[in-house]
C-alpha positions as CSV (number, residue, x, y, z in Angstrom):
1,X,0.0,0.0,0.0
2,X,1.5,3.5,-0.9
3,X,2.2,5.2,2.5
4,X,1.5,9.1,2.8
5,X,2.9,10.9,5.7
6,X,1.5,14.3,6.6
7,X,1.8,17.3,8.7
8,X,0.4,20.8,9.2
9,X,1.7,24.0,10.8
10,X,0.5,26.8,9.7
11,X,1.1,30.8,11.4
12,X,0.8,33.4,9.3
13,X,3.0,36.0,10.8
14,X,3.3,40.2,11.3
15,X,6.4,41.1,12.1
16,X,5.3,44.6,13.4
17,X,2.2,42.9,15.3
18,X,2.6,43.4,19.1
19,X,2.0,39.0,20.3
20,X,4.2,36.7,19.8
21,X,2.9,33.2,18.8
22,X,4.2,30.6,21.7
23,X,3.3,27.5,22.3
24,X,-0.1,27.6,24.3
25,X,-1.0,29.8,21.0
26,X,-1.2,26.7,18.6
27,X,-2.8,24.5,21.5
28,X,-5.8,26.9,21.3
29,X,-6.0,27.0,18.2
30,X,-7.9,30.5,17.6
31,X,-10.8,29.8,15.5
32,X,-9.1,26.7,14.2
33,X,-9.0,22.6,15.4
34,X,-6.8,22.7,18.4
35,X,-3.5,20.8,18.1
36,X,-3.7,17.4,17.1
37,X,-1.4,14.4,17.7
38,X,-1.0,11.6,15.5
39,X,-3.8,9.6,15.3
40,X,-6.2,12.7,16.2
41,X,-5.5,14.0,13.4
42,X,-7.6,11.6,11.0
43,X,-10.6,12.3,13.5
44,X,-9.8,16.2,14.0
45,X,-8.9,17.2,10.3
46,X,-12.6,15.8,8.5
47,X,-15.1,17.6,7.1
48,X,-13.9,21.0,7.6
49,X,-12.3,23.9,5.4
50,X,-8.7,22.7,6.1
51,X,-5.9,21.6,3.6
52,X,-5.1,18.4,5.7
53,X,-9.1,17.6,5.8
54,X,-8.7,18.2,1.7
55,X,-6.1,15.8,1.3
56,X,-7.0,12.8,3.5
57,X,-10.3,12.6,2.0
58,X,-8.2,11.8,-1.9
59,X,-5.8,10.1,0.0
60,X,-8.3,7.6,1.2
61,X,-9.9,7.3,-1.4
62,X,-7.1,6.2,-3.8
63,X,-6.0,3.6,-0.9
64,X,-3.2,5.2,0.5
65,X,-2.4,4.8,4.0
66,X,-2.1,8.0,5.7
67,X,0.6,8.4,8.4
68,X,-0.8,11.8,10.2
69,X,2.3,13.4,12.7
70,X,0.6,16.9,13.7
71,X,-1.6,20.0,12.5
72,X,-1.4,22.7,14.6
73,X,-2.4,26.4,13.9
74,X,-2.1,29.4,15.5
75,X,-4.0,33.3,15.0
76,X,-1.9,35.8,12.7
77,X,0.5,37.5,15.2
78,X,4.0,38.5,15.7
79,X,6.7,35.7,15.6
80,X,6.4,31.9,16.2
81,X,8.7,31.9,19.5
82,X,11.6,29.5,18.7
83,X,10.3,27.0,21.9
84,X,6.8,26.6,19.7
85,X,8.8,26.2,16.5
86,X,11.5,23.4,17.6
87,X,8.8,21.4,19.4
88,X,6.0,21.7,16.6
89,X,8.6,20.7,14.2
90,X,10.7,18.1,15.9
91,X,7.3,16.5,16.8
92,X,6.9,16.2,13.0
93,X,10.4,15.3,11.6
94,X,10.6,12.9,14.4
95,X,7.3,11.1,13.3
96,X,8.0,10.8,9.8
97,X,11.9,9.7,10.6
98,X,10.1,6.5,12.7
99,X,7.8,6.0,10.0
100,X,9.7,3.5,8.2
101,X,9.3,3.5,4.4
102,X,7.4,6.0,2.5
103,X,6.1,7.0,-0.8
104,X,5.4,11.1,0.0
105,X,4.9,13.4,2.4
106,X,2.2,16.0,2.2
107,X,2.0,19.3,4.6
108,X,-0.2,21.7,4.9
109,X,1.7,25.1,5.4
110,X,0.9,28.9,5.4
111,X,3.9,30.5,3.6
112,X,4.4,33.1,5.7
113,X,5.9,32.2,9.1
114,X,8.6,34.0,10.3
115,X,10.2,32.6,13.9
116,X,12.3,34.5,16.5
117,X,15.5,32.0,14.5
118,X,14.5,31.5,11.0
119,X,13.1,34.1,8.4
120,X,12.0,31.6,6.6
121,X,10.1,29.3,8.9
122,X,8.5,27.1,6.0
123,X,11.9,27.4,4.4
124,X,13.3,25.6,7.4
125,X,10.7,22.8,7.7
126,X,10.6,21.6,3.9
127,X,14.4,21.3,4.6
128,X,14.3,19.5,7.6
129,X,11.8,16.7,5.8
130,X,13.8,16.5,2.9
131,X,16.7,15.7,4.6
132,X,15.0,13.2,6.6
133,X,13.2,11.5,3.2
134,X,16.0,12.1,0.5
135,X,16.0,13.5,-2.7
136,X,13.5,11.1,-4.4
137,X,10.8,10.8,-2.1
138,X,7.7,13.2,-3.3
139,X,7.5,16.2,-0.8
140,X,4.1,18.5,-1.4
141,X,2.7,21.4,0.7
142,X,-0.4,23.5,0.1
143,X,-0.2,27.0,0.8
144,X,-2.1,30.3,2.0
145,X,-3.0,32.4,-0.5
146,X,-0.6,35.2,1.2
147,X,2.8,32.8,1.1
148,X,5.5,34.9,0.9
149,X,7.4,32.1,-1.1
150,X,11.2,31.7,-0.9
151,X,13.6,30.1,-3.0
152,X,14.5,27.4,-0.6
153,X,10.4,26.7,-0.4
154,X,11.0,26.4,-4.0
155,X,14.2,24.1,-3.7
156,X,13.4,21.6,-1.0
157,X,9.8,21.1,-2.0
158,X,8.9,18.5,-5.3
159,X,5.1,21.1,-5.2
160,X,3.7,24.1,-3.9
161,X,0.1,24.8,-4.4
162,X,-1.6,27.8,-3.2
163,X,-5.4,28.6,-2.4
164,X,-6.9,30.8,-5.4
165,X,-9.7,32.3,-3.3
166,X,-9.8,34.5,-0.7
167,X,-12.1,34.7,1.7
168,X,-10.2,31.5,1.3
169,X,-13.7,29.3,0.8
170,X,-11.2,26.4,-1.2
171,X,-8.4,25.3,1.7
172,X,-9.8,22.0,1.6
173,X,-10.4,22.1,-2.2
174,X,-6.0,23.1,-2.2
175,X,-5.7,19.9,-0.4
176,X,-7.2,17.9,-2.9
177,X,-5.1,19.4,-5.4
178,X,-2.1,18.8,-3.8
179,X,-3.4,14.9,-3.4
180,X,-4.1,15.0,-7.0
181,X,-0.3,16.3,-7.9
182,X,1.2,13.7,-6.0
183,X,-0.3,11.2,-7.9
184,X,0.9,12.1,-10.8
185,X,4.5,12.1,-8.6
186,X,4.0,9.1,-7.5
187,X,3.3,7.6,-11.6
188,X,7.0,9.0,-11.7
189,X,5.6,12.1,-13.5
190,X,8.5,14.7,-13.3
191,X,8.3,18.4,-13.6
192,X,10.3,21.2,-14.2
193,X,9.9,24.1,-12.2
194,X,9.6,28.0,-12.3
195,X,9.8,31.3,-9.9
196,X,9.3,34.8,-10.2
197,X,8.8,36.9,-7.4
198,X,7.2,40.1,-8.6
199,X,7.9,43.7,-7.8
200,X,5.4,45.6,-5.6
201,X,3.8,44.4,-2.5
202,X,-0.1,44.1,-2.9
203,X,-2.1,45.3,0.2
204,X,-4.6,42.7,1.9
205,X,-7.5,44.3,1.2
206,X,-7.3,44.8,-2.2
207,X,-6.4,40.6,-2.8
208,X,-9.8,39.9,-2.5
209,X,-10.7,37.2,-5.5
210,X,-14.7,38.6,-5.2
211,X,-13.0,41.7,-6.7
212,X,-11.2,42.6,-10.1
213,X,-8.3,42.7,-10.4
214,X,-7.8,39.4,-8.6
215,X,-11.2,37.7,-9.8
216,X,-10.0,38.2,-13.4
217,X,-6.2,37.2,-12.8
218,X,-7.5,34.1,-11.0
219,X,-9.7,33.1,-13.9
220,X,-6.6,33.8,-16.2
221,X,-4.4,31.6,-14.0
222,X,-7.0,29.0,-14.3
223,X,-7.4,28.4,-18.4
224,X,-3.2,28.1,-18.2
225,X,-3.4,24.9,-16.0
226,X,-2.8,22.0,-18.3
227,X,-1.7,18.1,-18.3
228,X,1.6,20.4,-19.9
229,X,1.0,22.9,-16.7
230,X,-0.5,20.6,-14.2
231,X,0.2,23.1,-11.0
232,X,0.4,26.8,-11.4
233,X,-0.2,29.6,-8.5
234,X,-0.4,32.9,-7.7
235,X,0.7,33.9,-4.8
236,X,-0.3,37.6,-3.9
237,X,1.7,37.7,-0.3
238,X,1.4,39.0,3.4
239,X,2.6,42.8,3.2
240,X,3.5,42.3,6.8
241,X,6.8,40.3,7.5
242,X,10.2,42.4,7.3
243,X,11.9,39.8,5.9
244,X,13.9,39.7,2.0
245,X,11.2,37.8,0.6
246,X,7.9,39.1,1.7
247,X,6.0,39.8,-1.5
248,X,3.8,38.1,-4.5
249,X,5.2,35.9,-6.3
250,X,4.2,33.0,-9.0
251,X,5.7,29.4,-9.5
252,X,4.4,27.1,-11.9
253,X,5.7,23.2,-12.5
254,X,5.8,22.0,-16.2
255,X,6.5,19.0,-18.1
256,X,9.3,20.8,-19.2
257,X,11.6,24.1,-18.4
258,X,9.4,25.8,-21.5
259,X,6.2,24.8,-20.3
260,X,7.0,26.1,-16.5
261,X,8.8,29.4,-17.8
262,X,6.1,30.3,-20.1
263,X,3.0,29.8,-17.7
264,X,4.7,31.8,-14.7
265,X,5.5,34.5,-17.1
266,X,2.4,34.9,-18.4
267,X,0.7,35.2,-14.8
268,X,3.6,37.4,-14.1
269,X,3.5,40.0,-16.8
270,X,-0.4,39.8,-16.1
271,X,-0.2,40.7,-12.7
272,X,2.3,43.4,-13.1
273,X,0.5,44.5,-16.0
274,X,-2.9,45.1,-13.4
275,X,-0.5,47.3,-10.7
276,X,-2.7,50.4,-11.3
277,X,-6.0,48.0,-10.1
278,X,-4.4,47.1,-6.6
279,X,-6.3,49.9,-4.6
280,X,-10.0,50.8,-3.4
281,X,-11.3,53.7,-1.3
282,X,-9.9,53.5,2.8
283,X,-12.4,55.1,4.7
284,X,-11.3,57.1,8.5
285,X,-13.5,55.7,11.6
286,X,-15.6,58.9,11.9
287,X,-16.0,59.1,8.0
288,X,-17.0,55.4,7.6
289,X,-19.8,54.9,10.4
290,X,-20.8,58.2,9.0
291,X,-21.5,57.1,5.2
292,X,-22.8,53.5,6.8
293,X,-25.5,55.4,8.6
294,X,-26.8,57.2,5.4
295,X,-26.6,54.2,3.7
296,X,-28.4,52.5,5.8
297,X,-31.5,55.3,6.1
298,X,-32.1,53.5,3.0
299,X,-30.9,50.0,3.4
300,X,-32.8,47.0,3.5
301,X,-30.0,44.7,4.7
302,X,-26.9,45.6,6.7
303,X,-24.0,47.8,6.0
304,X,-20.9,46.0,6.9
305,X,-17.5,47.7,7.7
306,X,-14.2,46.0,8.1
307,X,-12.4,47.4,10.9
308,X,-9.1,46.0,8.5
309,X,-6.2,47.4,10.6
310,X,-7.3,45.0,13.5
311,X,-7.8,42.0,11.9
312,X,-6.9,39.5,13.8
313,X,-6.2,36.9,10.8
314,X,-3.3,39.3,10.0
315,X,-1.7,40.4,13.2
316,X,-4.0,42.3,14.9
317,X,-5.0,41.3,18.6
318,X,-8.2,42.3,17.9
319,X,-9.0,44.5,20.7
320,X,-8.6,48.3,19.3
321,X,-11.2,50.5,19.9
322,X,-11.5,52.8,17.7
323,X,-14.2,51.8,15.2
324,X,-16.0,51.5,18.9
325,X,-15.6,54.9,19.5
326,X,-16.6,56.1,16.0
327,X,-19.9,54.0,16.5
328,X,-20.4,55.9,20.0
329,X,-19.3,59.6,19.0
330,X,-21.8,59.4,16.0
331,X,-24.5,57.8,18.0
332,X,-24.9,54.5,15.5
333,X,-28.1,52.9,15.7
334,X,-28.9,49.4,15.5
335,X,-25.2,48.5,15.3
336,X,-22.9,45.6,16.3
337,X,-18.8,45.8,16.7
338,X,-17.2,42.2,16.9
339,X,-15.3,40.7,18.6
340,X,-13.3,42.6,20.9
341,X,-10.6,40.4,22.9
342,X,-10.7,41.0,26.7
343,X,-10.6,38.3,29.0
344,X,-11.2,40.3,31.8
345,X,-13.9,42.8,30.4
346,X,-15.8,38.9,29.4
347,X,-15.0,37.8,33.2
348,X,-16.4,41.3,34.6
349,X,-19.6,40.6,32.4
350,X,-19.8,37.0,34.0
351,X,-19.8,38.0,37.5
352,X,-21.7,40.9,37.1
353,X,-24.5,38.7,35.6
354,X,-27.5,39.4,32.9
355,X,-28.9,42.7,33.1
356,X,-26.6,44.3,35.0
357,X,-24.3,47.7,34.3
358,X,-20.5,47.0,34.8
359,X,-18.1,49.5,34.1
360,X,-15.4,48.5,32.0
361,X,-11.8,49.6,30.7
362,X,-12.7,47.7,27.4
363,X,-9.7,46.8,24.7
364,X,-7.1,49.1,24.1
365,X,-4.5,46.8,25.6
366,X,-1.8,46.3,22.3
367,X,0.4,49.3,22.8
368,X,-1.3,50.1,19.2
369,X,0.1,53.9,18.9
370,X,-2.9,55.5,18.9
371,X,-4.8,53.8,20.5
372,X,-6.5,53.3,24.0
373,X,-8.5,50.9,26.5
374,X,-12.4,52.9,26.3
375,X,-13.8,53.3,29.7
376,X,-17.2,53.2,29.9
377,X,-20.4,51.8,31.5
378,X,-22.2,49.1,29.5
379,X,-25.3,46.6,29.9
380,X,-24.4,43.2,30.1
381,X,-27.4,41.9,27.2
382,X,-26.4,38.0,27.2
383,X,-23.4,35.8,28.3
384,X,-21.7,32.3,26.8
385,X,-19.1,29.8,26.7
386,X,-17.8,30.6,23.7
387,X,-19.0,27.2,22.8
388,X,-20.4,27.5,18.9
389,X,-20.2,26.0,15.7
390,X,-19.5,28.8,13.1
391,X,-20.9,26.9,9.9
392,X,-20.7,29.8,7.4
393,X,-17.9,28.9,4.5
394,X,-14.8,30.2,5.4
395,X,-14.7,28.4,8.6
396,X,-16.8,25.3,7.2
397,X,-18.4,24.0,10.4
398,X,-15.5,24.1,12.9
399,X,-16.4,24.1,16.8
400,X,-15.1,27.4,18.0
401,X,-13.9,28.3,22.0
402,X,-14.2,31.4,22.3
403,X,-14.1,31.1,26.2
404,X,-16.6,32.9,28.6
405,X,-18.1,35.9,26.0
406,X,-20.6,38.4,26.2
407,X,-22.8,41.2,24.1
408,X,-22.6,44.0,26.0
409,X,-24.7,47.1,24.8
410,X,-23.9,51.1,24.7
411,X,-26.6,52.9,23.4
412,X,-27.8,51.6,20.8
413,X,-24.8,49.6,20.0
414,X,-23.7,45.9,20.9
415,X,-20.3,45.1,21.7
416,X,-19.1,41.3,21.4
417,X,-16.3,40.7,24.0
418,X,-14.8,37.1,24.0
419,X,-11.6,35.6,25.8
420,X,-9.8,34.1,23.0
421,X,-8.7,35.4,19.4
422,X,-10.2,34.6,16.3
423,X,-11.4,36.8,13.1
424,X,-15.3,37.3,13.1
425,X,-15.8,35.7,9.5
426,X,-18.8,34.3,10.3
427,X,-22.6,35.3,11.3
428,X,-22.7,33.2,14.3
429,X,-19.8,34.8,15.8
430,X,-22.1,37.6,16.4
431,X,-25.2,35.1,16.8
432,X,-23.9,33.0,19.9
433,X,-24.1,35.8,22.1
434,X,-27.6,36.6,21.0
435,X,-26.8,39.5,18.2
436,X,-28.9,39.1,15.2
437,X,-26.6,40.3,12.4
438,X,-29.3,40.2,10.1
439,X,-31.2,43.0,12.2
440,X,-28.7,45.0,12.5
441,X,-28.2,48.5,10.5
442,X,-24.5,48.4,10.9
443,X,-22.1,45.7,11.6
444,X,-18.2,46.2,12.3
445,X,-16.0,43.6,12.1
446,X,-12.5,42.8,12.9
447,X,-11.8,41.2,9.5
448,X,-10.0,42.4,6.1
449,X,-11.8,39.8,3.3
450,X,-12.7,36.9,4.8
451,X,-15.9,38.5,6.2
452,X,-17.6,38.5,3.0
453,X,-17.5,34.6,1.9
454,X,-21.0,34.9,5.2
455,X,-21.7,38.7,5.0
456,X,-21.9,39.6,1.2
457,X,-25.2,38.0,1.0
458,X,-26.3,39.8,4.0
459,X,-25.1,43.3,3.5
460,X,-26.2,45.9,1.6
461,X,-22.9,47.4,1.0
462,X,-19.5,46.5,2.2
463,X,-16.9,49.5,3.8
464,X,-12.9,49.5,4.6
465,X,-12.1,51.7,7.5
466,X,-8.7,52.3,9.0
467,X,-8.5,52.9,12.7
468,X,-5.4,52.2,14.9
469,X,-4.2,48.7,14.2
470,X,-1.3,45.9,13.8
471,X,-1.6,45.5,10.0
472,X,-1.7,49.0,8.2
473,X,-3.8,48.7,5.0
474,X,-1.3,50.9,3.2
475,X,1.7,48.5,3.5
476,X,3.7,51.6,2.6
477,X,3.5,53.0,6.2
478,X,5.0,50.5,7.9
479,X,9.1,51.1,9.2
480,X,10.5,48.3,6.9
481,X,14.0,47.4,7.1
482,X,15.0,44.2,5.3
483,X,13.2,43.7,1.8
484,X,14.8,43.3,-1.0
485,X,15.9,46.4,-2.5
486,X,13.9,47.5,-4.8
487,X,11.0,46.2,-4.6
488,X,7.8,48.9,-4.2
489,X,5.7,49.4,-1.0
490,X,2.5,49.5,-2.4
491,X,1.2,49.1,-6.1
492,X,3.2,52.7,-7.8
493,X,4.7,53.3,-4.4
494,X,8.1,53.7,-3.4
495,X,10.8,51.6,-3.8
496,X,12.7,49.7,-0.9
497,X,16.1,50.6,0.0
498,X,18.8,49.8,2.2
């Protein structure tokens, strides 16, 4: 029987974010299955929007054995501490080392780690494994969407695949793909391979694949895939890691050197050629909850703002407060903010109880320049666990732990405070604690994209504002110091230098 091993570690990390990633971080989990062990991880990593979930369901089906080792995952944040990182990865080299024989190895990695030792954390863990399995033994990892991909990726792995949506609805679906391409590996299929990182970074917001210019790159990217061109991706990149190769890039695998070279070109000079398209209207706190209230005078559905800069799935620790304060200083009506991260505001709410008025420093505890804990009184509407399923298509049906939670209400607004991290990309995140997002007139949530795979067909119109937060959505303003010379800031922006 052909004899798979796989593994999964994914972090997406912000260099300039204020939390580091340790180890209790990938336990948790953060919106994500907790960390599982061997075994678990053919009961944890099923039916759910996850690479490893993707994979095992081919895998099984074409009668491999699959030898699981870990998956782990951890929010967005600063750097994986080097404790998490040796004992995440030893866990997994050590497990396929005992293994005994095998025909491939398959993980299911982000692209864009970055510990307190390596630069290249992915970099580091395709080496690793190939060292362990040798040259001939078919290594394949699926990717995030925002890899910043290196050339060592490229050199130690036999495939790279990475998501083409974003909200990033097809994680599974990249799984399946990489399944699918090591097959044809394991038919002793080779392919040549090709690389081009490309020379402006692309701001988060603006990758969105609902959206031209990524919607029609994607689609492009799609028609060039081939039995010549079985794999091809575009990678767009996290605009957040200060390291040399933060950035888009494309890599495509060919029968031949021809077939790979001409495939990434194309995709390259297409993406380039779109540089002009890479932007969209930013909206300030006060101006945004201002346009979402006239909107919604006339709005049958909600208006939806992303409250980008503290998005937790990039960085952010998703406790700023000032889209809250925009919502109070303009006296927002029928409006929800989600979710605020504050263990102790959510433990205050418990032992205050239903009903009752607490007063609260609330958020505000990042350091975020700019940015402040909001002191005020608030009614304590309706408490939880933090025990929900959010079933909505980016987070396909995983069992979230938020920890205790509550909606507390100022005003006329409803505040979502929960104890542990995750991106509100999903309606129940606001249903659990009794919020009906549908009602509302205005919803804010601490989310760049993948919001809108459950909330475009809910809302009426979607906003971007920018308050205070861990992942600037002009990538231009943060204080890089190591990318490759040269390479632009934003799309027409300045260039990088030393």
């Amino acid at each position: 029987m052909t004899r798979i091993a796989t593994g999964g570690f994914l972090h997406e990390t912000n260099t300039f974010a204020p939390t580091k990633a340790d180890y209790d971080a990938f336990m948790h989990g953060s919106g994500r299955p907790t960390i599982a062990d061997a075994a678990n991880v053919l009961t944890t990593m099923r039916n759910i929007n996850a690479g490893q979930a993707g994979f095992i369901d081919i895998a099984e089906a074409k009668g491999w054995e699959v030898v699981p080792t870990i998956a782990c995952y951890a929010s967005p944040s600063a750097h994986v501490t080097e404790d998490a990182f040796e004992r995440i990865v030893g866990v997994m080299v050590d497990r396929i080392k005992a293994a005994g024989k095998l025909d491939g190895v398959y993980l299911d990695l982000h692209g864009a780690m970055v510990s307190e030792h390596y630069d290249d954390g992915e970099g580091e863990i395709l080496a690793r494994v190939r060292k362990v399995i040798g040259p001939s033994v078919p290594l394949v990892a699926s990717l995030d969407l925002h890899a910043n991909v290196t050339p060592q990726m490229m050199d130690n792995a036999d495939a790279l695949i990475a998501y083409r949506k974003y909200p990033h609805t097809d994680m599974a679906d990249t799984g399946r793909a990489a399944a699918e391409h090591m097959a044809l590996l394991l038919d002793g299929q080779c392919f040549a391979k090709a690389f081009r990182q490309l020379p402006f970074l692309i701001p988060i917001s603006w990758q969105c694949t609902n959206d031209q210019p990524a919607k029609g790159i994607y689609e492009t990217l799609a028609t060039y895939q081939s039995d010549a061109v079985p794999t091809l991706s575009f990678a767009p990149g996290f605009p957040a890691a200060d390291f040399v190769h933060c950035g888009p890039s494309v890599f495509a695998y060919g029968k031949t050197q021809a077939d790979a070279d001409a495939a990434a070109d194309a995709i390259a000079a297409l993406v380039t050629g779109h540089e002009n398209d890479f932007a969209g209207q930013i909206y300030s706190p006060d101006d945004g909850v201002r346009k979402a209230m006239e909107l919604a005078k006339n709005a049958a559905k909600p208006i939806v703002i992303a409250d980008t800069q503290d998005n937790p799935g990039a960085g952010g620790d998703s406790d700023t407060t000032g889209m809250l304060r925009a919502l109070v200083r303009n006296r927002a009506q029928r409006a929800a903010i989600g979710m605020i991260y504050d263990p102790g505001a959510a433990l205050a709410a418990h032992a205050a109880g239903t009903g009752a008025t607490v007063t609260l420093s609330l958020g505000g505890k990042s350091g975020i320049p700019g940015d402040a804990p909001f002191e005020e009184s608030f009614l304590v509407e309706q408490l939880s666990d933090g025990r929900f399923v959010a079933p909505g298509p980016f987070y396909g049906g995983r069992k979230m732990e938020m920890g205790p939670s509550a909606a507390l209400r100022i005003g006329d607004i409803s505040v979502v405070v929960v104890s542990h991290k995750a991106q509100l990309a999903d309606q129940e995140m606001f249903r659990f604690v009794g919020i009906e997002p549908t009602e509302q007139a205005i919803l804010v949530n601490k989310s760049s994209v993948h919001f809108r795979a459950d909330f475009e067909p809910i809302a009426e119109q979607l906003l971007i504002c920018a308050a205070p937060g861990a992942m600037p959505a002009d990538p231009a303003t943060l204080p890089w110091t190591r990318l490759r010379p040269g390479i632009r800031l934003k799309p027409n922006g300045p260039a990088f230098a030393l």
